[in-house]
N, CA, C and O atoms as a CHARMM CRD file, in Angstrom:
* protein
*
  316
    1    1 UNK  N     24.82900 -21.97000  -0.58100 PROA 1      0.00000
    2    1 UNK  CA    24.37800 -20.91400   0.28900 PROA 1      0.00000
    3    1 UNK  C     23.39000 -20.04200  -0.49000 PROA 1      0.00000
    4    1 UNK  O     23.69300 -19.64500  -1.61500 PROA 1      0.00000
    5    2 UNK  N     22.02500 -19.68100   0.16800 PROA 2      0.00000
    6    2 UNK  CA    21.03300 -19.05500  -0.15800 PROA 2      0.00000
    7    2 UNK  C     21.45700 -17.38200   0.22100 PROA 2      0.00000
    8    2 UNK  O     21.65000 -16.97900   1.36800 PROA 2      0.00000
    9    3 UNK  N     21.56400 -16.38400  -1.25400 PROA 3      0.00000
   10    3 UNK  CA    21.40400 -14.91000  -0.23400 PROA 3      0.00000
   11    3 UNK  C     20.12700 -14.39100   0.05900 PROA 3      0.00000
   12    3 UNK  O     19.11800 -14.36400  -0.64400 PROA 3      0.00000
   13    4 UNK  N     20.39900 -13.82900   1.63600 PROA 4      0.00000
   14    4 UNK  CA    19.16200 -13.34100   2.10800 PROA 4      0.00000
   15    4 UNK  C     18.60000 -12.49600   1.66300 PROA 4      0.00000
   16    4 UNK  O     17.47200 -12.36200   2.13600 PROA 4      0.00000
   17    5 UNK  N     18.93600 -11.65900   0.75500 PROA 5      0.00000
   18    5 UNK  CA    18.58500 -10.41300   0.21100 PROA 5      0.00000
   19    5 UNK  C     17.68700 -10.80700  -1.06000 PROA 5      0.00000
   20    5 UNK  O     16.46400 -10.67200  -1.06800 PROA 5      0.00000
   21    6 UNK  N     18.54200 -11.37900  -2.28000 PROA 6      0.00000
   22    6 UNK  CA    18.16700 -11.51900  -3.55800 PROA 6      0.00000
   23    6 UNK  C     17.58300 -13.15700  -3.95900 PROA 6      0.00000
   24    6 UNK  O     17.16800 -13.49700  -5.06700 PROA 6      0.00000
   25    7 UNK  N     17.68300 -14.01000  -2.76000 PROA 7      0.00000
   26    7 UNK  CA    17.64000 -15.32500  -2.58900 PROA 7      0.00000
   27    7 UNK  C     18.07500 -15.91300  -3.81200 PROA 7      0.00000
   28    7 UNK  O     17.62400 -16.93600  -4.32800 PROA 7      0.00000
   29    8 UNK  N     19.11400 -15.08200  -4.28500 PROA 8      0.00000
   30    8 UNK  CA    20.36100 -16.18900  -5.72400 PROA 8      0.00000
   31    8 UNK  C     20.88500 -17.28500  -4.71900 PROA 8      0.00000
   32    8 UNK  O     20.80200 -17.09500  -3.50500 PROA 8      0.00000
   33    9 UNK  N     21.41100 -18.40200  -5.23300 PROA 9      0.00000
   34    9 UNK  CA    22.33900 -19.85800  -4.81900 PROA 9      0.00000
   35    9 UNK  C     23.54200 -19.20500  -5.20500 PROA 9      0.00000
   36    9 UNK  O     23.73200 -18.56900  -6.24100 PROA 9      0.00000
   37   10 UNK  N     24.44300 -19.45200  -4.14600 PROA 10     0.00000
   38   10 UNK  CA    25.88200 -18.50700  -4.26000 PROA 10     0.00000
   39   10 UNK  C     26.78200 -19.81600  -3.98600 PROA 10     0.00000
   40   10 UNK  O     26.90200 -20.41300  -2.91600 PROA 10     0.00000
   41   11 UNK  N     27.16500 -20.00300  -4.77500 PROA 11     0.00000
   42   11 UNK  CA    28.32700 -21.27300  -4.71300 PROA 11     0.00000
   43   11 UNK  C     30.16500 -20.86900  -3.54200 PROA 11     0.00000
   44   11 UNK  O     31.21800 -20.70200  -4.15900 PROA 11     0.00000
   45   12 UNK  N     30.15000 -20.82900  -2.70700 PROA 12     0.00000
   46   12 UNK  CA    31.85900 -19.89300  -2.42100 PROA 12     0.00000
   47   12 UNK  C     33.04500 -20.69800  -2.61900 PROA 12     0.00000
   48   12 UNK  O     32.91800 -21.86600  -2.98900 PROA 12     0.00000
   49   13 UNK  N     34.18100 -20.19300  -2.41100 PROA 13     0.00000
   50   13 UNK  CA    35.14400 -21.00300  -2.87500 PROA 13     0.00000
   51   13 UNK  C     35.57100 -21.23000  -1.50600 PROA 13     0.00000
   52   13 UNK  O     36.64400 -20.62900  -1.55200 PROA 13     0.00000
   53   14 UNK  N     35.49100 -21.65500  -0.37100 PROA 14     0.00000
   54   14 UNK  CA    36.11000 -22.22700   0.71700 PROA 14     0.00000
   55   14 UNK  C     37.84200 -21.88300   1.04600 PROA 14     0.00000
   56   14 UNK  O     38.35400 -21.78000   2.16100 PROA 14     0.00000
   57   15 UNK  N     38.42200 -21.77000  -0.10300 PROA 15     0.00000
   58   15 UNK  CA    39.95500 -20.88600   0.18500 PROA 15     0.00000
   59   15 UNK  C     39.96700 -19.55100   0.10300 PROA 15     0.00000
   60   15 UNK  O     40.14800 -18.75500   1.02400 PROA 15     0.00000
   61   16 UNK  N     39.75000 -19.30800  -1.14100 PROA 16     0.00000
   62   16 UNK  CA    39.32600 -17.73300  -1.18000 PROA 16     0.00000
   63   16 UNK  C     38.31400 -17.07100  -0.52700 PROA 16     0.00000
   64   16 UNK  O     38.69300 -15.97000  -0.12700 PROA 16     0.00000
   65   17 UNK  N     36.94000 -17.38000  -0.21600 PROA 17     0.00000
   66   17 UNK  CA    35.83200 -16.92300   0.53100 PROA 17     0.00000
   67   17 UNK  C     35.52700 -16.44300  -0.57100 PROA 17     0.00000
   68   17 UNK  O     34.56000 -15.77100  -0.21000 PROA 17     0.00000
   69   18 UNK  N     35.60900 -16.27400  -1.62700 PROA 18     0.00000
   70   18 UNK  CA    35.02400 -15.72300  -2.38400 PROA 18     0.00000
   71   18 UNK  C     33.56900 -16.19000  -3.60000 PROA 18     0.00000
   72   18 UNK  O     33.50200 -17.24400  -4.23100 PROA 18     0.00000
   73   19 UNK  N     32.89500 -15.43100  -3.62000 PROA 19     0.00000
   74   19 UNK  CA    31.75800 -16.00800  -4.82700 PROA 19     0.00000
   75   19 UNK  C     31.95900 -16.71200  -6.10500 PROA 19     0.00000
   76   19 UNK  O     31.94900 -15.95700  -7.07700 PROA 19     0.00000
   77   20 UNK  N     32.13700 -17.94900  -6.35400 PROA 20     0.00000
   78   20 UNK  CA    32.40300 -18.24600  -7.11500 PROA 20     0.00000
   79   20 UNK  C     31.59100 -18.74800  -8.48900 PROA 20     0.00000
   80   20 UNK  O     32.16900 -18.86100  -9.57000 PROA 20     0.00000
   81   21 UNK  N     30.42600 -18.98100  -8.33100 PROA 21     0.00000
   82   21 UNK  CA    29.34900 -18.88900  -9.01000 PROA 21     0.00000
   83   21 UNK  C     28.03400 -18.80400  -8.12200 PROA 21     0.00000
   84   21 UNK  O     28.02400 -19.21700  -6.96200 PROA 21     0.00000
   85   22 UNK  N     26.57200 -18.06500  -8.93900 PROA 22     0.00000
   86   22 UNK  CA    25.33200 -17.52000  -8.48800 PROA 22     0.00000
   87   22 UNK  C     24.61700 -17.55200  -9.49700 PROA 22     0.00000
   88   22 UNK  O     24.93600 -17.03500 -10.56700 PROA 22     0.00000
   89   23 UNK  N     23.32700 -18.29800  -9.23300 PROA 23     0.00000
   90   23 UNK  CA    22.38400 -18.06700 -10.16200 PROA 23     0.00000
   91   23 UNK  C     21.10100 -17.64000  -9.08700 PROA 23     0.00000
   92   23 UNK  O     20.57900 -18.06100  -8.05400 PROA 23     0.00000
   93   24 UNK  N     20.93100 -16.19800 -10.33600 PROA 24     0.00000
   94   24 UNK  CA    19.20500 -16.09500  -9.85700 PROA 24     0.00000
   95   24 UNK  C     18.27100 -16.59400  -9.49300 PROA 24     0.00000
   96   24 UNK  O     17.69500 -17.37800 -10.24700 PROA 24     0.00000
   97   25 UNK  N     17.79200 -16.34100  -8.26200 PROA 25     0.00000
   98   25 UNK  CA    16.84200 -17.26800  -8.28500 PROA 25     0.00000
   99   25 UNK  C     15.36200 -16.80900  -9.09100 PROA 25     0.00000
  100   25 UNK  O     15.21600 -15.66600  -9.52500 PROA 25     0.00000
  101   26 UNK  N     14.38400 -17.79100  -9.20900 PROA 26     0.00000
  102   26 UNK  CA    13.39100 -18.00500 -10.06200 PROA 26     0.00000
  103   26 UNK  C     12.11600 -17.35500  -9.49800 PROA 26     0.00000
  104   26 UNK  O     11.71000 -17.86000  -8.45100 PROA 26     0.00000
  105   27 UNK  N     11.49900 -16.45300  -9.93800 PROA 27     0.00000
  106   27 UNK  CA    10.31000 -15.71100  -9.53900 PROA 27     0.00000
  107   27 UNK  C      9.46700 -17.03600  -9.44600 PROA 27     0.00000
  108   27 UNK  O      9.83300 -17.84400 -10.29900 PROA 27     0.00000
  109   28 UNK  N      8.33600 -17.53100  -8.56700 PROA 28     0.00000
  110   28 UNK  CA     7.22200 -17.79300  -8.47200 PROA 28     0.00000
  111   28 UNK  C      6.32700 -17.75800  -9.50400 PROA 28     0.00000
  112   28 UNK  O      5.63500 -16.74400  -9.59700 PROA 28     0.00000
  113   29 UNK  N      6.19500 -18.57400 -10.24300 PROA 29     0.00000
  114   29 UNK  CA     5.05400 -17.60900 -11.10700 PROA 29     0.00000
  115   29 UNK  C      3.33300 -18.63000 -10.73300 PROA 29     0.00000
  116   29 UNK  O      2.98000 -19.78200 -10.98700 PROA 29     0.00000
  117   30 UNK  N      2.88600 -17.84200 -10.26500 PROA 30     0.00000
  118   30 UNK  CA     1.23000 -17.94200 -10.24500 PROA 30     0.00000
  119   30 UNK  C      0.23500 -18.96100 -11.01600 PROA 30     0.00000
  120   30 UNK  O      0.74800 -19.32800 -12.07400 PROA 30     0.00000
  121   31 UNK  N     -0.43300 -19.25400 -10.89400 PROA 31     0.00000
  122   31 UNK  CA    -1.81400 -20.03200 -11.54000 PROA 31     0.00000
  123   31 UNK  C     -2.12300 -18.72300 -11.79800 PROA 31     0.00000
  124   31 UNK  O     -1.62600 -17.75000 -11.23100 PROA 31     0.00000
  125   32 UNK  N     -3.39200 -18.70700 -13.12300 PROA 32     0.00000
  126   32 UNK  CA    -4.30000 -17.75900 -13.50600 PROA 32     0.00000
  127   32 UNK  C     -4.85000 -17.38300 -12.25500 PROA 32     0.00000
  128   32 UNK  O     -4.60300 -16.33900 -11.65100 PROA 32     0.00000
  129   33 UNK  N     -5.90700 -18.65000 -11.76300 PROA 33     0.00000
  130   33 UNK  CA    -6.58300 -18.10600 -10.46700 PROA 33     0.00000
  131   33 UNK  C     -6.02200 -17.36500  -9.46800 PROA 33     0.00000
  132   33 UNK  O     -6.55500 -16.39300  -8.93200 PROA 33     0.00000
  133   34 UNK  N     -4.85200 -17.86000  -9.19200 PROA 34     0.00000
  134   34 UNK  CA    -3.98000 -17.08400  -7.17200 PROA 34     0.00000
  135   34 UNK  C     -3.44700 -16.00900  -8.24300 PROA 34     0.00000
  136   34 UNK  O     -2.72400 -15.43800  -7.42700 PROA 34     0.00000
  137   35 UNK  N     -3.18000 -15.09800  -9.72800 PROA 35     0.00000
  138   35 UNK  CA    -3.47500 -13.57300 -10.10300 PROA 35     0.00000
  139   35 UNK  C     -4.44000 -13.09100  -9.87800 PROA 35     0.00000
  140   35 UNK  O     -4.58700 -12.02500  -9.28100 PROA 35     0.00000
  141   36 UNK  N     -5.74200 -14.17500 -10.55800 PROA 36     0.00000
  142   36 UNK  CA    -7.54000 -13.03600 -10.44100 PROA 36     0.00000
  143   36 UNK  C     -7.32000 -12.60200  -8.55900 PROA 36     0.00000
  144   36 UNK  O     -7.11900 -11.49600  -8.05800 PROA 36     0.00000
  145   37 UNK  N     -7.45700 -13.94900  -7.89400 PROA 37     0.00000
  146   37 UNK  CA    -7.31200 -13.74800  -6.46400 PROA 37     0.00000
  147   37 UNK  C     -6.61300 -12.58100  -5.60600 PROA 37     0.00000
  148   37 UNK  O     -7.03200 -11.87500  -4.68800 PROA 37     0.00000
  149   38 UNK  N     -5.72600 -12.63800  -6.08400 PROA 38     0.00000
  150   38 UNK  CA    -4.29000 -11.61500  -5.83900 PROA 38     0.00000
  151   38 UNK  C     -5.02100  -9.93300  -6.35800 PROA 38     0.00000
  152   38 UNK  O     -5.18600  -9.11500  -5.45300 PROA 38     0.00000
  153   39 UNK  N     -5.39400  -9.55400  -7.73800 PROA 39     0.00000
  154   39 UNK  CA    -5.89200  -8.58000  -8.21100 PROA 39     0.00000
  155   39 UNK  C     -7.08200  -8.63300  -7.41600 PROA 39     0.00000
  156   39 UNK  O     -6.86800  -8.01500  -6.37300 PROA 39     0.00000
  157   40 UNK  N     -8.17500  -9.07300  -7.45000 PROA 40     0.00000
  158   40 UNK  CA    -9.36000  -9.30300  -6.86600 PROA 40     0.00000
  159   40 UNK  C     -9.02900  -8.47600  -4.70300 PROA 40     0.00000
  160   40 UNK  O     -9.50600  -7.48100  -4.15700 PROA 40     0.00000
  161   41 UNK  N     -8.36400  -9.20200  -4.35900 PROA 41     0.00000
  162   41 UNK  CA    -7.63400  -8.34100  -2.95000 PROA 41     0.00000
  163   41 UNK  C     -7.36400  -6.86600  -2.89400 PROA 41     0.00000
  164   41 UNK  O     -7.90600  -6.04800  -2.15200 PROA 41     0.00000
  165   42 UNK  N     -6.24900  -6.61800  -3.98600 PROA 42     0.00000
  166   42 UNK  CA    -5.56500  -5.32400  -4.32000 PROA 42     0.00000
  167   42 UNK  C     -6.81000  -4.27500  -4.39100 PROA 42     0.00000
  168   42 UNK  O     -6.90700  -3.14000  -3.92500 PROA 42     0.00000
  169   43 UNK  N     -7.98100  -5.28100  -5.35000 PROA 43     0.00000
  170   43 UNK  CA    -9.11100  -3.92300  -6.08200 PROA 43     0.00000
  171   43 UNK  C     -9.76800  -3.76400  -4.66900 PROA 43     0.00000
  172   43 UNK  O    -10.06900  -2.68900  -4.15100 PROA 43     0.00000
  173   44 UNK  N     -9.91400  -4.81700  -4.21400 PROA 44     0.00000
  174   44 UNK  CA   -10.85200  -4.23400  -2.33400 PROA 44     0.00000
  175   44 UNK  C    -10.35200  -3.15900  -1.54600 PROA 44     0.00000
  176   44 UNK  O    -10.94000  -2.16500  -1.12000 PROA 44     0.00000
  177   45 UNK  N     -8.82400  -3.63000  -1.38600 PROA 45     0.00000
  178   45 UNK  CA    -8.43500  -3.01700  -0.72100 PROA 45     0.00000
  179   45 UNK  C     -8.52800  -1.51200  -1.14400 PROA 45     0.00000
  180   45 UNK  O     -8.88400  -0.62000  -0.37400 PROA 45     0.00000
  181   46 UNK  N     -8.10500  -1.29500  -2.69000 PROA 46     0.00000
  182   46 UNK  CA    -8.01000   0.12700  -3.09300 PROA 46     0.00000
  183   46 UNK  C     -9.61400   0.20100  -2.91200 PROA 46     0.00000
  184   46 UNK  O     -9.75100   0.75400  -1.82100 PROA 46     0.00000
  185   47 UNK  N    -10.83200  -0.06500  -3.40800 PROA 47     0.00000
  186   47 UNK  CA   -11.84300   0.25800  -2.89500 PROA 47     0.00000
  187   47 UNK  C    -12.28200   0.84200  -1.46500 PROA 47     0.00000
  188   47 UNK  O    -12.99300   1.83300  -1.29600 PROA 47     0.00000
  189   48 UNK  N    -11.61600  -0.11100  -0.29600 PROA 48     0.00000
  190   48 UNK  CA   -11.77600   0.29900   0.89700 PROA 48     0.00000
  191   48 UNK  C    -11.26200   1.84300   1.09900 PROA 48     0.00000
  192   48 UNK  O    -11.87000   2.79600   1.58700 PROA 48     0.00000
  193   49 UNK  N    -10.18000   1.78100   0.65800 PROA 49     0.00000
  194   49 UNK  CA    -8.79400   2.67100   1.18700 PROA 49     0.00000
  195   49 UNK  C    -10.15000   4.05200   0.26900 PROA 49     0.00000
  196   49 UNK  O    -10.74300   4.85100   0.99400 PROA 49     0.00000
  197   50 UNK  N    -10.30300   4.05100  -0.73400 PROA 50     0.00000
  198   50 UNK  CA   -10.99000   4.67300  -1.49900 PROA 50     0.00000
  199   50 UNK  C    -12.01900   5.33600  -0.81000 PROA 50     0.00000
  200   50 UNK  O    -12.06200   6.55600  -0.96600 PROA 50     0.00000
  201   51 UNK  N    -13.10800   4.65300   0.13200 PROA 51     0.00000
  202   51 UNK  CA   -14.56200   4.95400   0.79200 PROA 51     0.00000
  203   51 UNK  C    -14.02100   5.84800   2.05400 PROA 51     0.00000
  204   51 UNK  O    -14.64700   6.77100   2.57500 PROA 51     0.00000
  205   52 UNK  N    -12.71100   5.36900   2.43700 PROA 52     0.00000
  206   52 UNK  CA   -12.89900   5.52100   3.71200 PROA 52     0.00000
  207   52 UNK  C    -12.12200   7.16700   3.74500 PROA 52     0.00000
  208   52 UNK  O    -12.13900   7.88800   4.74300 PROA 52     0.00000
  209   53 UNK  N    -11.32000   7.61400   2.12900 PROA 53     0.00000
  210   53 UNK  CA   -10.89700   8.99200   2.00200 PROA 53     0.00000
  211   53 UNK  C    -12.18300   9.39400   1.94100 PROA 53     0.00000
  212   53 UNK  O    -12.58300   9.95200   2.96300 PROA 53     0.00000
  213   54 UNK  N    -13.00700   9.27300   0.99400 PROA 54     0.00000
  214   54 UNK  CA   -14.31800  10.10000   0.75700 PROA 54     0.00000
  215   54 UNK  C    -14.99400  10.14800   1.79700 PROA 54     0.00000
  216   54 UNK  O    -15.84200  11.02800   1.94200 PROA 54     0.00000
  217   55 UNK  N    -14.78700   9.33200   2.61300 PROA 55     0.00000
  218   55 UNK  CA   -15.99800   9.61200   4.03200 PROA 55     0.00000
  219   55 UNK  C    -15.65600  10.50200   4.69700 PROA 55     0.00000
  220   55 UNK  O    -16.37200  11.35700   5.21800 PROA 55     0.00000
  221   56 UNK  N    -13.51800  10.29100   4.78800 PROA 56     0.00000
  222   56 UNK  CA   -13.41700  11.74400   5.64700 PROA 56     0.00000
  223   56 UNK  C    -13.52100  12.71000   5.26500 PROA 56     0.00000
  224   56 UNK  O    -14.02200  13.43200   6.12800 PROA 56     0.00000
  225   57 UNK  N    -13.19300  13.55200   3.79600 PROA 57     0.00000
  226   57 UNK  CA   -13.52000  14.37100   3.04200 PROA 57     0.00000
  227   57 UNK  C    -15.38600  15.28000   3.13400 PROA 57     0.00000
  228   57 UNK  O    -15.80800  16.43300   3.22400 PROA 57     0.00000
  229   58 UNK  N    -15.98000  13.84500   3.03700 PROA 58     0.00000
  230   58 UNK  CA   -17.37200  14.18700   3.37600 PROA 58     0.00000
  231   58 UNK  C    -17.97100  15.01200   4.88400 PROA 58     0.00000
  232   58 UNK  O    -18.97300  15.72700   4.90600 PROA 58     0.00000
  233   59 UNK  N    -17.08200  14.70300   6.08800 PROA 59     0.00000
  234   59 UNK  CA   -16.93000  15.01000   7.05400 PROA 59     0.00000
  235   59 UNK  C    -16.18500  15.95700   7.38100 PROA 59     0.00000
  236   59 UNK  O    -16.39900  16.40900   8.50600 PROA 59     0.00000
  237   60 UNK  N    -15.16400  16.54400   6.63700 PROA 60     0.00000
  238   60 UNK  CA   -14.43800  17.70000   6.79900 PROA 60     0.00000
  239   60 UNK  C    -15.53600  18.81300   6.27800 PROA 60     0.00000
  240   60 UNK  O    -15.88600  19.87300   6.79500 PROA 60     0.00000
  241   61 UNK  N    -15.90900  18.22400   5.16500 PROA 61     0.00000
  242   61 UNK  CA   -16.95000  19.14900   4.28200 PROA 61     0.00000
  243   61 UNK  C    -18.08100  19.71900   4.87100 PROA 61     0.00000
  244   61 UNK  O    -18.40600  20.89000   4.67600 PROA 61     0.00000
  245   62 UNK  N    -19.00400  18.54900   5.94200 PROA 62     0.00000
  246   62 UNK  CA   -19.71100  18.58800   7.36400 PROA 62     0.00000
  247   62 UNK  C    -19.16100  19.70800   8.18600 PROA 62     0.00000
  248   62 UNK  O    -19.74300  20.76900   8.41000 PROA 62     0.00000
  249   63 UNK  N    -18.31400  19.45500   8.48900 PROA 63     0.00000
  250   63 UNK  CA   -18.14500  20.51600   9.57300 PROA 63     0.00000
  251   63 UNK  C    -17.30700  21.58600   9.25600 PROA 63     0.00000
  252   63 UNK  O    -17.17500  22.33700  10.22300 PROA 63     0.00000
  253   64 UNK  N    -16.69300  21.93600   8.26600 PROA 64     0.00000
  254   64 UNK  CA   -16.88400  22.95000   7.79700 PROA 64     0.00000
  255   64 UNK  C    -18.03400  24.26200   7.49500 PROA 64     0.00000
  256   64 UNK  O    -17.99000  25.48700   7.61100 PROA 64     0.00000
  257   65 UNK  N    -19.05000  23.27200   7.05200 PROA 65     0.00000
  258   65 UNK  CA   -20.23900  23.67300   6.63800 PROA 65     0.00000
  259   65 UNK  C    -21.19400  23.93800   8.30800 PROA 65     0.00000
  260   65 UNK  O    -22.35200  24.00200   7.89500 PROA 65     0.00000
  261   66 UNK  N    -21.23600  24.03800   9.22000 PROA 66     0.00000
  262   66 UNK  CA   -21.42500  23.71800  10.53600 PROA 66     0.00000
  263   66 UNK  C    -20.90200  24.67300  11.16400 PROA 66     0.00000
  264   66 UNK  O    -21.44200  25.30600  12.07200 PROA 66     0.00000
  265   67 UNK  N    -19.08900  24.95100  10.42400 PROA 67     0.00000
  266   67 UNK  CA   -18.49700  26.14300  11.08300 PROA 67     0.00000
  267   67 UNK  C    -19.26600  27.39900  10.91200 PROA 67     0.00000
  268   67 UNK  O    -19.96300  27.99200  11.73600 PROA 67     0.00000
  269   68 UNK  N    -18.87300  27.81900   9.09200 PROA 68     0.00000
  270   68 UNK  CA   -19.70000  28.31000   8.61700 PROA 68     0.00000
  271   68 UNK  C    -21.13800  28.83900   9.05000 PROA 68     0.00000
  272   68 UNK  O    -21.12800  30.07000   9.06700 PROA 68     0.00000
  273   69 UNK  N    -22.11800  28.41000   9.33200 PROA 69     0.00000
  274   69 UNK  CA   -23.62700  28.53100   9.58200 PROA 69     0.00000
  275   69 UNK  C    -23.13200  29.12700  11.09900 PROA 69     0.00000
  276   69 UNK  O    -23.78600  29.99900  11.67000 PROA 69     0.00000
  277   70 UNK  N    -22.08900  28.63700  11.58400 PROA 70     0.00000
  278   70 UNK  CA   -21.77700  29.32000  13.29500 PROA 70     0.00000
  279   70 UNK  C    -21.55400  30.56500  13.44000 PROA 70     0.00000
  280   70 UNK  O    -21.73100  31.24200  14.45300 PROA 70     0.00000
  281   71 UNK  N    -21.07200  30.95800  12.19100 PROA 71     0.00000
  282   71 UNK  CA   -19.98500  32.08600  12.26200 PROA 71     0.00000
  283   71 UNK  C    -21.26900  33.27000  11.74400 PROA 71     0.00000
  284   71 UNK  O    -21.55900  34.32900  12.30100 PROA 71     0.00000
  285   72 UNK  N    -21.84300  32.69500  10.57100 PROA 72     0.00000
  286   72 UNK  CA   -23.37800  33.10100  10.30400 PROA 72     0.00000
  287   72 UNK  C    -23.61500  33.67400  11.04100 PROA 72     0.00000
  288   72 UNK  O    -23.29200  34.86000  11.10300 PROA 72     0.00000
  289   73 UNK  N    -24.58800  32.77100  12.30400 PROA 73     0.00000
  290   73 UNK  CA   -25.16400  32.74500  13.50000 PROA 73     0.00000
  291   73 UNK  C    -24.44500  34.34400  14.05300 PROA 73     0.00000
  292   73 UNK  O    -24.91700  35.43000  13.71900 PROA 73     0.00000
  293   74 UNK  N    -23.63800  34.22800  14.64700 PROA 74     0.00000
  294   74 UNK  CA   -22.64500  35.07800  15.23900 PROA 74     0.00000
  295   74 UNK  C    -22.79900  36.32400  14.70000 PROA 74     0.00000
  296   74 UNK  O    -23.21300  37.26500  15.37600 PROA 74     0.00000
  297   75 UNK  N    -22.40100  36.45300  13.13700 PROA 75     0.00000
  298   75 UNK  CA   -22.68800  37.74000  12.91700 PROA 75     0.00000
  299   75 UNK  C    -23.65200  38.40600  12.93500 PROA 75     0.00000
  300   75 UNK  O    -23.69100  39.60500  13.21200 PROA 75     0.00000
  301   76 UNK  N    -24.84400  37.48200  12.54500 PROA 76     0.00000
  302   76 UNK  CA   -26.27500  37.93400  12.44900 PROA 76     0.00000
  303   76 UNK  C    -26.61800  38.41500  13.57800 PROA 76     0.00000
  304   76 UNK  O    -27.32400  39.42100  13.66100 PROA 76     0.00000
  305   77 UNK  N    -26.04900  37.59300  14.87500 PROA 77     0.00000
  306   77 UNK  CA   -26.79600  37.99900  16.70000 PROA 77     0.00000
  307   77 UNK  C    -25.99800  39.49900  16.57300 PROA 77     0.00000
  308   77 UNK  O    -26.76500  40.40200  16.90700 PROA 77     0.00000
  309   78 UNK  N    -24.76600  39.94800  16.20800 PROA 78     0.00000
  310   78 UNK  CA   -23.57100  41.39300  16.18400 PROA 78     0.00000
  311   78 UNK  C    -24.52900  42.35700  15.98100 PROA 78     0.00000
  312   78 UNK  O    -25.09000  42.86500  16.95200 PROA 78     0.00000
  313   79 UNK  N    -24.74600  42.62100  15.06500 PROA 79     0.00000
  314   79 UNK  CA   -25.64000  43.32900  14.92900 PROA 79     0.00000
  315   79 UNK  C    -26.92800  43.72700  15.36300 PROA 79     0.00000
  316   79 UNK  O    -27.50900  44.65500  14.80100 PROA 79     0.00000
C-alpha cells in the first residue's frame, strides 16, 4: 500500500491492521537539463510577476500625480 500523503510503501499486518514496515519513498531526481528548464520557468515567471508590480506601481504613481495637478488646479481657480 502506497501513502497518499508522503507516498512511503507501507507494508500492514492484515491481523493487527497495523504498519508493519515503510520505506520512504525516493525523490525524483532530475537531468541537468529538466533543472536549467525548471529554473529557466521559475526566473520568467518571477520576471513576469516582477513587470507587472512595477507597472502597477508606475500607474498608482500616474494618477496620483494627476490627482495632485487636480487639486493644484482647484486651488489655484479658489482664489
Amino acid at each position: 500500500m502506497s501513502c497518499p500523503v508522503c507516498r512511503s510503501v507501507l507494508w500492514i499486518d492484515p491481523v493487527s491492521q497495523e504498519v508493519a514496515k515503510s520505506e520512504k519513498a525516493q525523490k525524483k531526481k532530475g537531468t541537468l537539463d529538466e533543472l536549467l528548464e525548471k529554473e529557466k520557468k521559475r526566473k520568467s515567471e518571477f520576471d513576469r510577476k516582477f513587470e507587472a508590480t512595477a507597472e502597477l506601481e508606475r500607474e498608482k504613481k500616474k494618477k496620483a500625480q494627476e490627482k495632485f495637478a487636480e487639486v493644484l488646479t482647484k486651488i489655484g481657480s479658489d482664489e
